[in-house]
N, C-alpha and C positions, 0 to 999 in steps of 0.2 A: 853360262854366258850372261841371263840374267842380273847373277849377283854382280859380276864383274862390272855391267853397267852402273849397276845400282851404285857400288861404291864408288864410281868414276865422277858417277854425277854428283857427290858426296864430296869427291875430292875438289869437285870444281869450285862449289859450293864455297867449301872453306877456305879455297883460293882468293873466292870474291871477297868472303868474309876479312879475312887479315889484309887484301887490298886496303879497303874501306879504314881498317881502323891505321895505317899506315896513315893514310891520306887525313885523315881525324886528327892526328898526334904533329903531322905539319902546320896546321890549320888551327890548334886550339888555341882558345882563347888564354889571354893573361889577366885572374879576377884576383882581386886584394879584397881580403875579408866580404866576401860575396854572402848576401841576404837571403837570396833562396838558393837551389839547388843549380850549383854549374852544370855545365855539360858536359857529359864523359871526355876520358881526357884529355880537361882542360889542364891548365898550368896554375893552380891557388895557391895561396899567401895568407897566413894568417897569423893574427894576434891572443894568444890567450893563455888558461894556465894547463898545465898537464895533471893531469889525474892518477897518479904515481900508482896510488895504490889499490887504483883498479886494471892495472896492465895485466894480459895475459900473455901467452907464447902461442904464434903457432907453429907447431910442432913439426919436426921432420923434413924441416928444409936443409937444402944443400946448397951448398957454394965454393966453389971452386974443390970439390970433390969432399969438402970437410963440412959434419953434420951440425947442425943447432936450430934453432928455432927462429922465428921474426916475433920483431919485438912490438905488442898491438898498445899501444895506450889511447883512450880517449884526451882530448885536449877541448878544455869549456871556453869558452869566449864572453864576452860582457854583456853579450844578449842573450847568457843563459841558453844558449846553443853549443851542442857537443859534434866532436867528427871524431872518428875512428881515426887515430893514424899509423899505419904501418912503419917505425920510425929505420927499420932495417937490419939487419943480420946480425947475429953473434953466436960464434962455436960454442958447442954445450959436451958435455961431459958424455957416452955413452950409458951411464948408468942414469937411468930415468929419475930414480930417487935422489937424485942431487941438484935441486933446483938451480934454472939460472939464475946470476945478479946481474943487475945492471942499473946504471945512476942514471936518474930521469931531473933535469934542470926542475926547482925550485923556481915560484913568485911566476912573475910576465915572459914567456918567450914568444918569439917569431919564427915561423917557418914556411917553408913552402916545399910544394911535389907535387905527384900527378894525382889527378880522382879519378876515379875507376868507379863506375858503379852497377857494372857485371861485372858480381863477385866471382863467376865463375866455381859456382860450388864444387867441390869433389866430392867423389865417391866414399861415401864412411860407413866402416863398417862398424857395427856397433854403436856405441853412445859416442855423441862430436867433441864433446868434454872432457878431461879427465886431470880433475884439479883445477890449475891455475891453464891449462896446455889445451886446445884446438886443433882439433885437425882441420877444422876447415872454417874461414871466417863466416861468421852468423853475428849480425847485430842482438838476436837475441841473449847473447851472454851479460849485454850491458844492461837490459831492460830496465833495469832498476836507477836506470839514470833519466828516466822519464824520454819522453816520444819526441823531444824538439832534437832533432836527425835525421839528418838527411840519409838513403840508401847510398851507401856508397863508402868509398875508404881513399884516403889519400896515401899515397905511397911516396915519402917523406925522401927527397933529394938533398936540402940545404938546411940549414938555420940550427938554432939549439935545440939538440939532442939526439940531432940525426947520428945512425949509427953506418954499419955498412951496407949500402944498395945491395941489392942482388936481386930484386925483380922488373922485370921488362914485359912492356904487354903484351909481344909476340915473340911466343919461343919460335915459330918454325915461318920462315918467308914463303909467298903465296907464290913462290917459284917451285920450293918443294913439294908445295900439293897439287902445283900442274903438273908434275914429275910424275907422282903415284898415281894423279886422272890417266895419264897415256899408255903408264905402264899395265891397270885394269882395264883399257881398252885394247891393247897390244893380245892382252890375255884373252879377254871376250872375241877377241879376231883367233886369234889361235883354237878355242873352243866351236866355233864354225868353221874350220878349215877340217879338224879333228872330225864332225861330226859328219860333214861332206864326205871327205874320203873314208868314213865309216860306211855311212851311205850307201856309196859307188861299190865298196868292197862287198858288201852281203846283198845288193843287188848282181852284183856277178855273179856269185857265188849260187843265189837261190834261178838264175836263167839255167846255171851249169846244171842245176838238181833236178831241174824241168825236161 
């Protein structure tokens, strides 16, 4: 009964949670080439060049049921400030040893998408790394591109070099997690009804032995 609340209130929880960031993603702002750090997501724009040849993968996404990576490139700007950008999808070979390609625009581009900056880490097991491939975004893999960086990653919708979207910042509506709130409550109700007429029965039972 306990755990059943436990998780209800969990559910509820994350209910409010993806409310909030629903209500954020109506609401955000529109910044072009912004000086210090937006606010999560917001809607940026920016100007600068792509850093081709520090792009990684990360690894083991899906889309529309077929597997490949997302494509991470840093992009510098004229102030000498870098952003991560998620520029988007492309199917990759099952065989791990077969790296992806993919053409990254040359000289000045413009772009824009959302900034996220709950990276929302995942679970890794073992090392995050493995080559050029991530499993999970870490600004540490860029470190060597010095510290003017903001936490956070844009997830790249428009302009040169987007590739194809595929991530959205809420997989599941806070309708579904009032769903699983009612249903551990449904359960935690049924776990007292069960111990009540437990109850009732081996108190009959031990009047009868009396």
């Amino acid at each position: 009964m306990l755990l059943g609340l436990a998780l209800a209130q969990w559910q509820w929880a994350r209910a409010a949670e993806k409310t909030q960031i629903e209500q954020a993603l109506l609401s955000a702002p529109v910044i072009v080439q912004p000086q210090t750090a937006p606010p999560s997501w917001s809607k940026v724009s920016l100007t600068g060049e792509f850093l081709a040849a520090e792009t990684l993968w990360l690894d083991n996404r899906i889309y529309q049921g077929q597997l490949g990576v997302a494509v991470l490139t840093p992009l510098m700007t004229d102030q000498n400030q870098w952003w991560l950008v998620q520029r988007g999808f492309i199917p990759t070979s099952v065989d791990r040893r077969i790296d992806p390609v993919v053409e990254t625009p040359s000289g000045k581009v413009t772009l824009a998408g959302r900034w996220q900056t709950d990276l929302g880490r995942q679970l890794v097991l073992g090392v995050n790394r493995e080559g050029a491939r991530l499993q999970s975004i870490d600004l540490m893999a860029w470190q060597h591109l010095g510290d003017r960086v903001f936490e956070g990653v844009i997830h790249q919708t428009e302009g040169d070099g987007v590739l194809q979207p595929w991530w959205t910042p809420n997989q599941m509506p806070p309708e579904r997690h009032q769903a699983y709130a009612v249903q551990w409550l449904m359960l935690s109700g049924l776990c007292v009804f069960v111990a009540v007429l437990g109850f009732r029965v081996m108190s009959k039972e031990a009047r009868r032995e009396s």
